[in-house]
C-alpha positions as CSV (number, residue, x, y, z in Angstrom):
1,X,-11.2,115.7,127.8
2,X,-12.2,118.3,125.8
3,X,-10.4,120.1,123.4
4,X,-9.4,124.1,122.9
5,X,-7.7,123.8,119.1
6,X,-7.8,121.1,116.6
7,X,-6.8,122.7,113.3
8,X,-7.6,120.4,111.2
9,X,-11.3,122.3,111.6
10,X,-10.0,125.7,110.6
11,X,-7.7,124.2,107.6
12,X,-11.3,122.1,106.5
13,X,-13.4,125.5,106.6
14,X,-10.3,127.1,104.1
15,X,-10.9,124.4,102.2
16,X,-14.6,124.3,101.6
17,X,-15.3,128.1,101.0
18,X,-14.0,128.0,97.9
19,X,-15.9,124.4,96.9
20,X,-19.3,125.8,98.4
21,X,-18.8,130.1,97.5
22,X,-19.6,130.7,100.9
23,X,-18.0,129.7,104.4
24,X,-19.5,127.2,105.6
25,X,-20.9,126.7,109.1
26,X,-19.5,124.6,111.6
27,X,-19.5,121.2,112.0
28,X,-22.8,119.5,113.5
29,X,-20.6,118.0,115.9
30,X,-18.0,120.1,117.1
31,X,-15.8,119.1,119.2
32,X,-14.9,123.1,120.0
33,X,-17.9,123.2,121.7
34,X,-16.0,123.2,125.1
35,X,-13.1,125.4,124.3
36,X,-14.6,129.1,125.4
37,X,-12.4,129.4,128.7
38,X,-14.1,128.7,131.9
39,X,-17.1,127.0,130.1
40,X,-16.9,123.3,130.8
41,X,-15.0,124.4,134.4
42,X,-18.5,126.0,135.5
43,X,-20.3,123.1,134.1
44,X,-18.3,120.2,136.7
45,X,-18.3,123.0,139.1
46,X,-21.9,123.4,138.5
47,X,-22.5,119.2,138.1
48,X,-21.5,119.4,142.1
49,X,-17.6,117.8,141.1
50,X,-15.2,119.1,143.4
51,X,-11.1,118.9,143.6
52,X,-10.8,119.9,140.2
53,X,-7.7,119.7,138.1
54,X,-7.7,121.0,134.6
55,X,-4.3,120.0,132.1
56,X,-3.1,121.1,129.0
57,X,-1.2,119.6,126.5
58,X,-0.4,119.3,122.7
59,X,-1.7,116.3,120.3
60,X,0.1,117.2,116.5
61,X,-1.7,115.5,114.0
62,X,1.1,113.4,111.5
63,X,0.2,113.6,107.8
64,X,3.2,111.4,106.0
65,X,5.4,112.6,103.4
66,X,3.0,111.7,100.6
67,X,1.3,114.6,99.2
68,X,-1.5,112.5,98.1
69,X,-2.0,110.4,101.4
70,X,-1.6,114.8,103.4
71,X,-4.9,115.9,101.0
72,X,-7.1,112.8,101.0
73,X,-5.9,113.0,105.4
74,X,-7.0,116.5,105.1
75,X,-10.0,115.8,103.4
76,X,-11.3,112.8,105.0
77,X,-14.2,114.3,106.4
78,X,-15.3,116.4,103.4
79,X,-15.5,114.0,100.9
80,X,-19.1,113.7,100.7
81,X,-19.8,116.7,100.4
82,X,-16.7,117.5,97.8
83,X,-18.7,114.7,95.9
84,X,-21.7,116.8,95.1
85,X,-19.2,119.0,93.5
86,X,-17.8,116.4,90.8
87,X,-14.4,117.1,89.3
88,X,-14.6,121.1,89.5
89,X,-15.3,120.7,93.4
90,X,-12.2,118.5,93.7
91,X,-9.9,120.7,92.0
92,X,-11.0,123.8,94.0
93,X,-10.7,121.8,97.5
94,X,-7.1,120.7,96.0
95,X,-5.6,124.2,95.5
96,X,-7.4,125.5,98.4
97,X,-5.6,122.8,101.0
98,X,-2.4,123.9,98.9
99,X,-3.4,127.5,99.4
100,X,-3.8,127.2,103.1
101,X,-2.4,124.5,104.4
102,X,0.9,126.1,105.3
103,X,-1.3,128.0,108.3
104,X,-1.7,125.3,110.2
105,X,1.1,122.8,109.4
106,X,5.0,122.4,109.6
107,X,7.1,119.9,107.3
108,X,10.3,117.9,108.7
109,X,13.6,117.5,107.3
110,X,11.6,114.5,105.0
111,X,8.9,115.9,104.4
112,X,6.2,114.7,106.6
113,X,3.5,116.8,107.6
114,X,2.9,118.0,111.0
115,X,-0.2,119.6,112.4
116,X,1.5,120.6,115.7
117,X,-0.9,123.2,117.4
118,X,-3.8,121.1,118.5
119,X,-4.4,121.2,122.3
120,X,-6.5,119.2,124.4
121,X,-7.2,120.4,128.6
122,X,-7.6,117.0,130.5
123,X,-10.3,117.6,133.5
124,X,-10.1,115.3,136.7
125,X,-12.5,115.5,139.6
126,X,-14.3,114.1,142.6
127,X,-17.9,114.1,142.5
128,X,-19.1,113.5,146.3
């Protein structure tokens, strides 16, 4: 499985320019390494796999209805670094996810937030 949009990555670099004054780079571990088109299809193909079947489908990400519980989700993986930043870096990640947030999310009748967009292409194969 590999993945060809998680927003959450897009939504965490919005957030963090303003925190660091500069966007930052990508994520050491990214899982959109494997998203250019074609790229991890030449790599099985490559690998010697044959019979090749390649999926799509959508995994939204659910947030809650609590705006608290939405940011800290949100910001799960920046926290450290936010850290560094004290109080002044916390307040500029909070308006920034409040800034930006409505990019990549929808809200329900109740409130909850829903990261809809993320895709994932399943890959099955035969390796001889």
């Amino acid at each position: 499985t590999t993945w060809d949009r998680v927003d959450i990555l897009p939504l965490c670099r919005d957030i963090m320019t303003p925190v660091l004054g500069f966007e930052p780079p990508p994520p050491p571990v990214n899982p959109m390494s494997l998203a250019e088109p074609g790229l991890f299809m030449s790599m099985v193909e490559k690998a010697g796999f044959t019979d090749i079947e390649q999926s799509t489908s959508t995994y939204p990400f659910v947030f809650g209805s609590d705006s608290e519980f939405q940011f800290k989700i949100a910001t799960l993986l920046l926290k450290d670094k936010i850290n560094e930043f004290g109080d002044e870096g916390w307040a500029k990640a909070r308006e920034a996810f409040e800034a930006n947030k409505h990019k990549y999310v929808e809200f329900d009748s109740e409130g909850v937030m829903l990261m809809p967009a993320n895709t994932f292409r399943m890959t099955v194969a035969v390796k001889k």
